[in-house]
N, C-alpha and C positions, 0 to 999 in steps of 0.2 A: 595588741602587741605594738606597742611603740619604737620606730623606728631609732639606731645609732645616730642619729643628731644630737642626741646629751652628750655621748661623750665629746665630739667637737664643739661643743658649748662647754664642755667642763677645760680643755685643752686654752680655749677662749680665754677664759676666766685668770685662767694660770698665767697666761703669759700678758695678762695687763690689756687686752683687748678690748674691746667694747664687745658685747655679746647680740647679733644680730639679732632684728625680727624675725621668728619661729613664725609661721602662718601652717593651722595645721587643714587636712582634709584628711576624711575616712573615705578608705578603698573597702566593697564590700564584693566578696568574691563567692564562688561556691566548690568547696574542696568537694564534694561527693552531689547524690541526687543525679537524675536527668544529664542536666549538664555541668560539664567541670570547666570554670572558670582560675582554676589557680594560677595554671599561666600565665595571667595577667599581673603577677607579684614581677616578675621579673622587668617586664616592661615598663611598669613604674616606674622601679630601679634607676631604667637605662634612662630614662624621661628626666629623671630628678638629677641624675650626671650630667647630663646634655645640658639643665634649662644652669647649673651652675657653671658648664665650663663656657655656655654661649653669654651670661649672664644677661638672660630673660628678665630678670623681677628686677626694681631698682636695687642700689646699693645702700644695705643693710636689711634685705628682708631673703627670709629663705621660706622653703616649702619642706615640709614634712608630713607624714601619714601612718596611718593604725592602721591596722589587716583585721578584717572578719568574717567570720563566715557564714553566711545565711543558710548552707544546704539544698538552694536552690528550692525552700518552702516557703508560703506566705506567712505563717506564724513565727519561722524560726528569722525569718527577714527583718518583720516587724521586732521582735524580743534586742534584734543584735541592732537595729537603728536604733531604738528608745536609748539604750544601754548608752552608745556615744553620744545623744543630747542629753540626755536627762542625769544620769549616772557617772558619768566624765567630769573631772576637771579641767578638760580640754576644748576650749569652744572652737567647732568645727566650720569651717568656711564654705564648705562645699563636701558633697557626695562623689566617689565616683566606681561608677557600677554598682549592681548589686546581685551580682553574681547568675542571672537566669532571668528570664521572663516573669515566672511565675514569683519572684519576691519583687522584682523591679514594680509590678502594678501594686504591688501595696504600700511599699515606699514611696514611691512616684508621687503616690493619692496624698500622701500627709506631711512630706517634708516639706512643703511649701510654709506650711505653718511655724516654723522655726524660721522661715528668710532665708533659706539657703536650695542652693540648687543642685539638682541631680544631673550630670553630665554622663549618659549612659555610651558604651560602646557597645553593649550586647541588645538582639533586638530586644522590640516589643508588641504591641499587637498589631495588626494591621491598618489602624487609626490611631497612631500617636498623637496626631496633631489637637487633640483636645484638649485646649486649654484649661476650660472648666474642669477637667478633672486632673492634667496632669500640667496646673500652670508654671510651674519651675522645671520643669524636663527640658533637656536638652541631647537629643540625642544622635549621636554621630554616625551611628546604623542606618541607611539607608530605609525611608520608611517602604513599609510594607506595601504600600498604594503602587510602589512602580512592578509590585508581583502582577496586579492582575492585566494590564497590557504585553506585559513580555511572555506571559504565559498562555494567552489569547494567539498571538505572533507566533511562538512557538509551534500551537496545532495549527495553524493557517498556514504554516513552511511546510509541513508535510501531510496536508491536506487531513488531518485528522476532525472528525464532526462528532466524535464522543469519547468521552474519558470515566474513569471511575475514580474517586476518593480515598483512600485508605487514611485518616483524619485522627488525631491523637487525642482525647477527649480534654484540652485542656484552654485555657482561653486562647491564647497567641495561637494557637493552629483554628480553633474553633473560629475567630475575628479572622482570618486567613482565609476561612474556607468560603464565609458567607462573602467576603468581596470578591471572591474566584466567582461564586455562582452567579452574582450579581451583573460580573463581566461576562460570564458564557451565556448567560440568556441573552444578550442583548447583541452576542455572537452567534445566536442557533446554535449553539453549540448543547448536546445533551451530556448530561453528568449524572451519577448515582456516587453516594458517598454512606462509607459503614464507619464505623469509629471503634476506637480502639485504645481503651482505659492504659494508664502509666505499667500499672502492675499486671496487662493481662496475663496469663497462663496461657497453654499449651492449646486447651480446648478453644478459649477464644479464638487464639489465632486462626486454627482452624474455618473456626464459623466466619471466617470475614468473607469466606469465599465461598459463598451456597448459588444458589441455583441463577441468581439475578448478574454474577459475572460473568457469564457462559456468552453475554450478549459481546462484552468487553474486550478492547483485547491493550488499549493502553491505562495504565495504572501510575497517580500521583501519590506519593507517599509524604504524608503532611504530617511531620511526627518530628520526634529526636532522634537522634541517629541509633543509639542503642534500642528502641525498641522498631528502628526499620529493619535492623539488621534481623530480628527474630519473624517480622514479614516476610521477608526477603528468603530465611530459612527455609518457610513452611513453600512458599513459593517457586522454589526448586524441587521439593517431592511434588509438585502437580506439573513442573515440565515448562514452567511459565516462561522461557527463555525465547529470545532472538532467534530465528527472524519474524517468529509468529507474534511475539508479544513485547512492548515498549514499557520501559518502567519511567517516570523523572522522579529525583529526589533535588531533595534543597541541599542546595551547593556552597553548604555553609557548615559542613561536617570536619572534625577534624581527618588529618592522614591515619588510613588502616584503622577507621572506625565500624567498617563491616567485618574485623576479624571478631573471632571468641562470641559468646552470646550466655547468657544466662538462661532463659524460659524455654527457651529450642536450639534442639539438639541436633545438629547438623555438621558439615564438615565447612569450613573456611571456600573449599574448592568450589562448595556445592553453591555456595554464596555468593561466589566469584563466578558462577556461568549465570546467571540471574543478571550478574550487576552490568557484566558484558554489552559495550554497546547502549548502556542506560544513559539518561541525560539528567543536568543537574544545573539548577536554577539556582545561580549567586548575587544574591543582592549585595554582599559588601564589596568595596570597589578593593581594586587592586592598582596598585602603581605601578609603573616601570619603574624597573629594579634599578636604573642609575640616573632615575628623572633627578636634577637637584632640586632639594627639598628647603624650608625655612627651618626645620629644626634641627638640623648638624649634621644627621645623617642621609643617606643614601635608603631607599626602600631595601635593597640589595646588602648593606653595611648594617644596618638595622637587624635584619633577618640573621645575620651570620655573629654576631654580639651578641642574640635575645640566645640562639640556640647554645651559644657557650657557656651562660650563664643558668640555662633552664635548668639544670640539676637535677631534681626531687618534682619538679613541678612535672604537671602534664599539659602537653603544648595545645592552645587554645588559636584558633583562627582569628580572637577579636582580641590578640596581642599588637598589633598594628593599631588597632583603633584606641587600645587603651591609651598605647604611648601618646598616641595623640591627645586622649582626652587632657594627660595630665596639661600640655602645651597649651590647651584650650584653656582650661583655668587659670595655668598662670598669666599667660597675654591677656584675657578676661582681668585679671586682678593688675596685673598692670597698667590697663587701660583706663580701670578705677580711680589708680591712685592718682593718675591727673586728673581727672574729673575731681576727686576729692581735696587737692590739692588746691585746684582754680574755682574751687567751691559751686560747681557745674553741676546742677540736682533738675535740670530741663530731664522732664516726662517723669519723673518722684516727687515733684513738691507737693501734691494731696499725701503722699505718705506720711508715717507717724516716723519720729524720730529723728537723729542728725548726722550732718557729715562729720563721719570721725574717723582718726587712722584705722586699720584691720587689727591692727592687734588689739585695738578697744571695742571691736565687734562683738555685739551681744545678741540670742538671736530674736528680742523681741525689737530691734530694728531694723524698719519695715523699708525705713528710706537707702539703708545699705543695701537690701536686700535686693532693691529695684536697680539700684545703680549699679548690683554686679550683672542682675538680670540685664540689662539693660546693652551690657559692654559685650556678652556674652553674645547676642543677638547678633555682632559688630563684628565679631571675630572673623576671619578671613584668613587662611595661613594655605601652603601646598606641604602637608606631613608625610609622613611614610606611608601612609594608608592611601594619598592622595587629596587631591582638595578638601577643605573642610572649611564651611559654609553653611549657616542656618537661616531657613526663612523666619517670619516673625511668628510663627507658633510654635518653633524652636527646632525643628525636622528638619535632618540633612538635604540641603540642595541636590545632591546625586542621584541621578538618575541614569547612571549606564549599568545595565544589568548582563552580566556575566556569564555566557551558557560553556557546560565543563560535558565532557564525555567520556565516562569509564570505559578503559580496552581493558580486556585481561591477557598480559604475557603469560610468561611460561611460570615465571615465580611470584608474582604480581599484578594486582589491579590498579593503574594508573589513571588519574582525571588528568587532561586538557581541555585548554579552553580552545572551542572549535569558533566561537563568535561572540558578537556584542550586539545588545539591542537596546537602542533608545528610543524611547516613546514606542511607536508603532512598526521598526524600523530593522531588522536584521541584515547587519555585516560580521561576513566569517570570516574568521582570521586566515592570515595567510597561507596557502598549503591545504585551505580545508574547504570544502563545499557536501550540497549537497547528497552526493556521489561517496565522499568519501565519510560522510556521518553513516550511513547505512549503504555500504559496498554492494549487499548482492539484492535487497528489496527495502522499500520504505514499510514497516510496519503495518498490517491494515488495524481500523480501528475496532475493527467488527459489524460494521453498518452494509447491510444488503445492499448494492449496487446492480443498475444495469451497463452493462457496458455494449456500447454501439462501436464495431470495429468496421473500418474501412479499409476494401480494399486497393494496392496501389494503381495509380492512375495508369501507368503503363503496361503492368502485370494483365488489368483488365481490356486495355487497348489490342492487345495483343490477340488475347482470348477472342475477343469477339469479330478479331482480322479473319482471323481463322476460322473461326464458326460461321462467318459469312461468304468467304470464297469455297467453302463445303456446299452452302447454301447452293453457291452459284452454279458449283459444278456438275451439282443434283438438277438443276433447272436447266443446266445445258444438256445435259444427256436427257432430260424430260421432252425438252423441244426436239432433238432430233428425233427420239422416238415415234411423235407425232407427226414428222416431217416425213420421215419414210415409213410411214407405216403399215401402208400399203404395197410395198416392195416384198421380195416371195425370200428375206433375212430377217422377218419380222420375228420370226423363232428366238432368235440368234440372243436378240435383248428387246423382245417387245415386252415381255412379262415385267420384267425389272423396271425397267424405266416406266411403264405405263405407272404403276403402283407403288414404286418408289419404296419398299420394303422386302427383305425376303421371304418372309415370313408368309406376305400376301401372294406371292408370284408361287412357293414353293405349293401354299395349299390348292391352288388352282393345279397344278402343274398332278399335284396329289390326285387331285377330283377327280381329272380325265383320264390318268393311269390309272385309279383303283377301280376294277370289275367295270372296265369298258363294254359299253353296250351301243350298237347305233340309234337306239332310240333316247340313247341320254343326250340330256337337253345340254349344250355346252354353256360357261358360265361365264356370262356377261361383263365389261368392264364397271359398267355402273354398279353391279352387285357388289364388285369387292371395293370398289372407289365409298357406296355406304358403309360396309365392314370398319374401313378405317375412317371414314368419320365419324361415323357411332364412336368408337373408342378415344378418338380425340376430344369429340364433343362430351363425354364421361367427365372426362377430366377437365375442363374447359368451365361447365358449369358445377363443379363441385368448387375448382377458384374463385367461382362468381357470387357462390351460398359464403363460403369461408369470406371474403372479404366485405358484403354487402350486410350481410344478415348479424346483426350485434350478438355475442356470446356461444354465435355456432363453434367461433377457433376455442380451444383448450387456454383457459390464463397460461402465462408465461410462469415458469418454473424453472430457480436457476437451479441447475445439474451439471457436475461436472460434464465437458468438450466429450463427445461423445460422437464416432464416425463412423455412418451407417452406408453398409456395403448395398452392390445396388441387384437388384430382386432378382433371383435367378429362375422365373418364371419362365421371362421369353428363351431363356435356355434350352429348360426341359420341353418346349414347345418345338424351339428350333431343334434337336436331336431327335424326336420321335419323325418329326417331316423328312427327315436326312434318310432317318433308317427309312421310312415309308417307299421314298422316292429313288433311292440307291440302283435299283434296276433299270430306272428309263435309260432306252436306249439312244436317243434323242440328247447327243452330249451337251447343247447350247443350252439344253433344260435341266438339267443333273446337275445340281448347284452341289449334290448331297456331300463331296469333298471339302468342298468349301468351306460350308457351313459349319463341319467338325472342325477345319481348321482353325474359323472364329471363334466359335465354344471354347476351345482349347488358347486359343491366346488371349482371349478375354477374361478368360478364368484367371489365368494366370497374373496379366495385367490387376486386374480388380484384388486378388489377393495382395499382391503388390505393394500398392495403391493403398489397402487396407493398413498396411503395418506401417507405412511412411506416413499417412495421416495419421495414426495414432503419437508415432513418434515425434511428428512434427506440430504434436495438435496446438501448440504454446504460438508457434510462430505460427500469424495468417496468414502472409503474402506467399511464402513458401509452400504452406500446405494448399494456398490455392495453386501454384506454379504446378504442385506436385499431383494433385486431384485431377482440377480440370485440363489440366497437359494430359493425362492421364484417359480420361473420357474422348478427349479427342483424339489423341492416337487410335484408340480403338473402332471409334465412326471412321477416320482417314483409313485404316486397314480396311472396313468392310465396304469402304466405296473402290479400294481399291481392286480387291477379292473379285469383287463382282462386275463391275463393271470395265475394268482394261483390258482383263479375257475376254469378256465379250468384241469390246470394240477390235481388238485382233484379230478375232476371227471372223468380224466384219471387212476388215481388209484383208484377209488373204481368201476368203472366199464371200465376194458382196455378191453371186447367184446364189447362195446355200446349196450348192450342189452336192458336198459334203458334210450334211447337218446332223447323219446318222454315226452312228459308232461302228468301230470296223468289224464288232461279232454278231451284227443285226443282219439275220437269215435273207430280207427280204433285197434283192436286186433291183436296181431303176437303171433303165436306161435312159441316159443321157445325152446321148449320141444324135438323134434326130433334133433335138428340141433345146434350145437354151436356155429357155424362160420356166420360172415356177407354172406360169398355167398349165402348159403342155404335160407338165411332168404331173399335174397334180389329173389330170383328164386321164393321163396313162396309167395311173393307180385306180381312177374309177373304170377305166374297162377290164384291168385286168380280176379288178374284184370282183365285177358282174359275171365274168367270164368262169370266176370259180366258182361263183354261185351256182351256174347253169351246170358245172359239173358234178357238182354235188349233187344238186337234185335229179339229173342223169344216174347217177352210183344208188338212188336211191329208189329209183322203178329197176326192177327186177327185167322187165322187158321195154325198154324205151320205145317206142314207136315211130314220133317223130320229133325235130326240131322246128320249131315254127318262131317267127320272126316276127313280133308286135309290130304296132304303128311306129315306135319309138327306136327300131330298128334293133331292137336287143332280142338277143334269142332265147328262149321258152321251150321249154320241156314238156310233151303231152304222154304221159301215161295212159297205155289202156285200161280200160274197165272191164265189169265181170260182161256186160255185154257182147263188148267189143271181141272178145275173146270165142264167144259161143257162135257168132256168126263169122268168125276167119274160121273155127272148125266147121261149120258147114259148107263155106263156100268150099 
């Protein structure tokens, strides 16, 4: 299709004009396939208005251009470039685009051999820069080399150490994939990649995700956008969404290219909680929208002129770049013509051929060819796309890479750009950070972790204030015990304090009340002082096997937080002593109240306790506040339990003259005697005393009372003798 430049050449003609130089280039686009380049028709357009009304090219040459369409295939790429050298009566100056990746490599490879160069704005593989294969390329796409640091960076920001591939089986993703892997080894970083043919089906899709994703939980999607979009489908029926799971896609997709789908059958919506939250890697640069620019317009001004003019086409993202490339070529061909002009052929003269005006351009001249190359190299402008600048294997100098973040509103899925990253290097744009890229959790990647939680320095300072003035106050009430121990109040709190348990005092306390007998042996301090270190020492050296002896502890096993209540052994132990002991009458020793009292609020604490650490089990410092706060209120109640009654009624009765309970049958008098001896002397006579009575009640005829050495009185019963000789006498 030949552009309306005849008719202003026939207008020309008419009114006695000189008829400028035509300088023509083929624009090579792709209306269909993969990807749709036709929006790039328009931007040409605005390029060829612009370089006329700025008058870019000298005076008397103009630019003109043919449209074709590759299809976005290597064959039909090749057919439509042959057709404009070979088959044309229009000898072409230059290329520009050719409509997709997948026809640009084939192009790329052979126009060189005509002397003319390809000015690409759309990418190409991940290593453009090869001269030997692609030595007239010149491409304004950002090459692919600056994917594999900013994508390294990327998991480094949120700490991710594995990803999966989803890979479009085609070369530009395939050349993609392997300098990605090449950058993550050298990151530790793990990756697994499935691939995923242009045309797959339904079942394909399916199978990308078998049993080897389960490890996964961030996903790159390396592909076109029409066949992410059918990823992305399947990927919402298994639930693959935020905040469990992270997608990136390349952020080079046109607007609302994940609506509709062909292969899978989904809703738009279902698409849209998937995309939520996803992030999206943009290699092509973007301008400020009112940066001023060298080519007329505004980034801003540009944008709002392409869309009014877009019509029929369908809008392409590398319509910026296009309009630039046209401005590349003609500044390139301008630059020429004074070189050509000053007869200037420095870095061409081994070439074949000579310096001749462009409209005498023919393309087996090699020296033209160089010297446009050549200018091309030179070019330097700020366009609407932004800088544009080639190093000497003809690869865009930019390198700020563009991260974009899908939100999904109420009727839409929006990208923002949340940051920039050059070289090794993230900065978020303003308004954004970490926090607010993922609000309620960063993504995990799926890599087992141990996690070592510390707790606060204060929280445990606290703890153990505590746990040690308990300490103290156990070892104060220990030494008084030892201090009067021997005073006639030893009842009072000798058991407790001696043993320092209830548990130990109550079973003693058990032993002497159950089927009292005088020849039972009473039950020594040392007895129960081994009791409780046997049970200590249990436990003491089971810590010593667990920690010394290699593979005695169980491997670590991570399990969900998990809050074990504490053994309600010593319970069932401490109620049966309670019931046991409930009779003595001996109040300073009948803990048995007590005891039920502590059962009873420990239970209930520990229940407590139980449901606030479950509920708190996320937060550590809290659930320790709440735990061991928790344990020690219940130690502080049972020292309190036990030992301030006692000490009370060490002070209001320090003789124990009242030690008994007020329904206990037996009477002491008190009244002669102040002191515990005395009183304990006047319970052994009066025992003796009924001893003697008894055994009295038990001869039928007593005889006499007879008084030992020992001064205690003695019972003699007669005999059968005795008896036979009072009846004689």
């Amino acid at each position: 299709m030949e552009s309306s430049w005849l008719t202003s050449t026939l207008m020309l003609a008419i009114l006695g004009i000189t008829e400028p130089a035509v300088l023509h280039f083929s624009a090579i686009v792709s209306s269909s396939g993969d990807f749709n380049s036709s929006g790039s028709v328009p931007a040409i357009n605005l390029a060829l208005e612009m370089l006329q009304k700025q008058s870019a090219l000298p005076e008397g040459y103009s630019l003109a251009y043919s449209m074709q369409d590759s299809e976005c295939d290597q064959v039909e790429s090749l057919n439509t470039f042959l057709s404009e050298v070979l088959r044309s009566n229009v000898t072409k100056v230059g290329l520009i685009g050719s409509g997709c990746s997948v026809a640009m490599e084939s192009v790329g490879f052979i126009n060189s051999n005509w002397n003319i160069p390809l000015i690409s704005p759309e990418p190409l593989e991940a290593q453009p820069s090869n001269t030997r294969i692609f030595p007239n390329l010149f491409q304004l796409f950002p090459s692919g080399d600056n994917l594999v640091p900013a994508f390294v960076t990327l998991l480094s920001q949120f700490g991710w150490k594995r990803v999966f591939f989803i890979t479009q089986d085609e070369n530009l993703f395939i050349s993609v994939s392997r300098s990605l892997n090449q950058g993550l080894l050298q990151s530790s970083v793990l990756w697994m990649e499935n691939r995923i043919s242009r045309t797959a089906n339904l079942s394909s899709i399916q199978n990308l995700f078998g049993d080897e994703v389960d490890d996964f939980r961030i996903f790159y999607l390396n592909m076109y956008s029409n066949v992410a979009r059918n990823v992305l489908c399947e990927a919402s029926k298994r639930r693959l969404t935020y905040p469990r799971y992270a997608w990136i896609t390349n952020g080079d997709y046109t607007d609302g290219w994940w609506k509709g789908g062909t292969s899978a059958s989904c809703s738009d919506d279902a698409v849209a909680n998937v995309l939520d939250r996803a992030l999206a890697i943009q290699l092509h640069p973007e301008a400020p929208l009112n940066h001023t620019t060298d080519v007329g317009l505004t980034t801003q001004q540009f944008f709002s002129e392409y869309k009014a003019v877009l019509s029929s086409y369908q809008y392409t993202y590398v319509s910026a770049l296009t309009y630039d490339a046209v401005w590349t070529l003609a500044l390139a061909l301008n630059a020429s013509m004074h070189l050509i002009k000053t007869g200037n052929d420095s870095g061409c003269k081994s070439e074949s051929g000579s310096l001749e005006a462009w409209e005498n351009f023919t393309y087996s001249n090699s020296k033209m060819g160089c010297i446009l190359k050549r200018t091309l190299q030179q070019v330097k402008f700020y366009g609407v796309s932004g800088p544009v600048e080639f190093n000497s294997d003809g690869t865009c100098v930019y390198n700020v890479v563009t991260i974009l973040q899908y939100t999904k509103g109420p009727t839409e899925v929006s990208a923002e750009s949340i940051g920039y990253i050059i070289g090794e290097n993230l900065s978020y744009s303003i308004g954004h950070s970490i926090l607010t890229v993922y609000p309620i959790i960063i993504p995990p990647d799926g890599t087992t972790i141990n996690i070592t939680k510390g707790f606060n320095i204060w929280i445990t300072g606290v703890y153990y204030l505590w746990s040690s003035i308990g300490v103290l106050v156990s070892v104060a009430f220990g030494i008084l015990n030892l201090v009067f121990r021997e005073r006639n109040f030893k009842t009072a709190i000798g058991y407790s304090l001696s043993f320092g348990t209830i548990l130990a005092k109550m079973f003693r306390v058990y032993y002497i009340f159950n089927n009292p007998s005088p020849s039972k042996k009473p039950m020594s301090d040392i007895y129960l002082m081994l009791m409780v270190l046997g049970v200590v020492g249990i436990c003491l050296i089971l810590l010593i096997i667990g920690e010394a002896v290699p593979g005695f502890r169980p491997a670590v096993i991570l399990l969900p937080d998990q809050e074990k209540v504490s053994d309600t052994n010593e319970y069932v132990v401490a109620l049966i002593l309670a019931i046991k002991t409930w009779k003595v009458k001996i109040k300073t020793l009948n803990d048995s109240k007590y005891v039920a009292a502590l059962v009873y609020i420990s239970s209930v604490i520990v229940a407590v306790l139980a449901l606030l650490s479950f509920a708190f089990g996320v937060y550590l410092n809290l659930t320790a506040v709440v735990y061991n706060g928790g344990i020690l209120l219940i130690t502080t109640i049972f020292l309190l339990l036990l030992f301030v009654p006692k000490m009370y009624w060490l002070y209001k009765d320090p003789n124990g003259e009242n030690v008994l309970t007020q329904n206990y049958p037996l009477k002491i008098n008190t009244e002669s005697s102040k002191t515990g001896a005395s009183i304990i002397q006047q319970l052994k006579s009066e025992v003796k005393h009924l001893q003697s009575k008894l055994k009295e009640l038990e001869c039928e005829t007593p005889e006499t009372l007879v008084s030992n050495d020992n001064g205690d009185i003695e019972v003699s019963c007669p005999t059968l003798t005795d008896d036979s000789e009072h009846q004689q006498a």
